[in-house]
N, C-alpha and C positions, 0 to 999 in steps of 0.2 A: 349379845355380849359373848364374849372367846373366853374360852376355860384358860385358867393359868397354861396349861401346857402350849395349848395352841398361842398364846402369847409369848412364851418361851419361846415356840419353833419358830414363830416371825423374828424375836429378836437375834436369832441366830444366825437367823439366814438376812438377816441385813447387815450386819459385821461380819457372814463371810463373803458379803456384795460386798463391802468394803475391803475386807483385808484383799480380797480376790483382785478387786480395780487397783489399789497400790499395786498389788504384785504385776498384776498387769502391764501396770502404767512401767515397771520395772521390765517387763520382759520386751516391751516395745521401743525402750529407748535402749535396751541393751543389742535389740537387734539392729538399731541406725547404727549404732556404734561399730558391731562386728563387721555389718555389712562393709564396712572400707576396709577389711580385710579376705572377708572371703563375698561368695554369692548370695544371692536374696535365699535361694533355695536350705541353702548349709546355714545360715546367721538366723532362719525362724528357728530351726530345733536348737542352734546355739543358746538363744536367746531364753526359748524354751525350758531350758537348765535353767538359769539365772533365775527367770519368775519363779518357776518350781518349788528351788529354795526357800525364796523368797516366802511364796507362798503355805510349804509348810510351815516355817517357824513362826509366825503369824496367826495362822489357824491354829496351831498347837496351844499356844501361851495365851492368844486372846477372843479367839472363835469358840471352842469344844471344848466340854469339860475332860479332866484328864480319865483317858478309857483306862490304863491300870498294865498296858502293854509296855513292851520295854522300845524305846526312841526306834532303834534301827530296825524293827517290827512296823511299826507305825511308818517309820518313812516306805519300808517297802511295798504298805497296802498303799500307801499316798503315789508312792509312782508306777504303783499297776494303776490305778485310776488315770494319772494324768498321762500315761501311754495311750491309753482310749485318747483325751484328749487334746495330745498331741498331734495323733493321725487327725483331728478333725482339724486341727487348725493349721496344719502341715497344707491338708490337701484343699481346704478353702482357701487359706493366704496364695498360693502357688498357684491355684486353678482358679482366681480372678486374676493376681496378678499378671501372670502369665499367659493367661488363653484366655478368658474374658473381656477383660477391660480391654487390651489391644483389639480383639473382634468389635467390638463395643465404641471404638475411637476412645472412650471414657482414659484420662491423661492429664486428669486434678492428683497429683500424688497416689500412684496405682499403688505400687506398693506399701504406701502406709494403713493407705483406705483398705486394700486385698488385709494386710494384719489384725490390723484396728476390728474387720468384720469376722474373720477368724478366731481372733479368740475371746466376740462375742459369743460364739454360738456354744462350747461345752458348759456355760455357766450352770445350769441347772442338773445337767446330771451329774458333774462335778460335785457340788453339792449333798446330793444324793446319795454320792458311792461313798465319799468322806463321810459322812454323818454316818450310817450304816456299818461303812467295814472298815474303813480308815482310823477313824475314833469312836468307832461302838467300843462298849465296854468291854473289857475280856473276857466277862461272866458271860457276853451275848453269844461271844467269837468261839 
């Protein structure tokens, strides 16, 4: 049996699995979109933005209790975490799409597959750096 808190911290971290995959699912269609404007490379950090957003006001309102910090504090610990990553999903999405999958023949939709796997992988330390420093409490910070 799981103490109330440890039940707390699972249900947190599965509404910020969710808010995280909407936002996701937001930064992924925003990069099809850019992409007919500019290159795969410039439309993942575009796109990048877009979920970000996305993804803070989401976690704010309905992931994390409110830490007591003032908004534009909190977005800026929100986008030093998602700088980490970005470079991880920058240089996964680009370095399958790009030098991978072409070595690989693999040419089922590279580039969505190279995204889609990119901005699987910061999900947990995301998590991590938000809960901690993003929306820790002021009194922690």
């Amino acid at each position: 049996m799981s103490s109330p808190a440890a039940q707390n911290n699972k249900k947190e971290f599965i509404q910020f699995m969710l808010v995280g995959g909407f936002a996701a699912g937001v930064n992924f269609l925003s990069r099809i979109v850019f992409s007919q404007w500019m290159g795969f490379s410039t439309a993942v950090i575009a796109a990048y933005g877009v979920g970000m957003v996305t993804a803070y006001l989401l976690s704010k309102f309905l992931v994390f209790k409110p830490s007591g910090k003032k908004a534009h504090e909190e977005f800026f610990h929100f986008s030093l975490i998602n700088i980490a990553a970005v470079i991880q999903v920058w240089l996964i999405s680009v370095g399958l799409a790009e030098y991978l999958f072409p070595w690989l023949g693999f040419m089922f939709y590279p580039q969505e597959v190279a995204h889609f796997i990119g901005l699987c992988v910061p999900v947990l330390s995301s998590y991590l750096g938000h809960k901690h420093f993003t929306f820790a409490s002021s009194s922690k910070t």
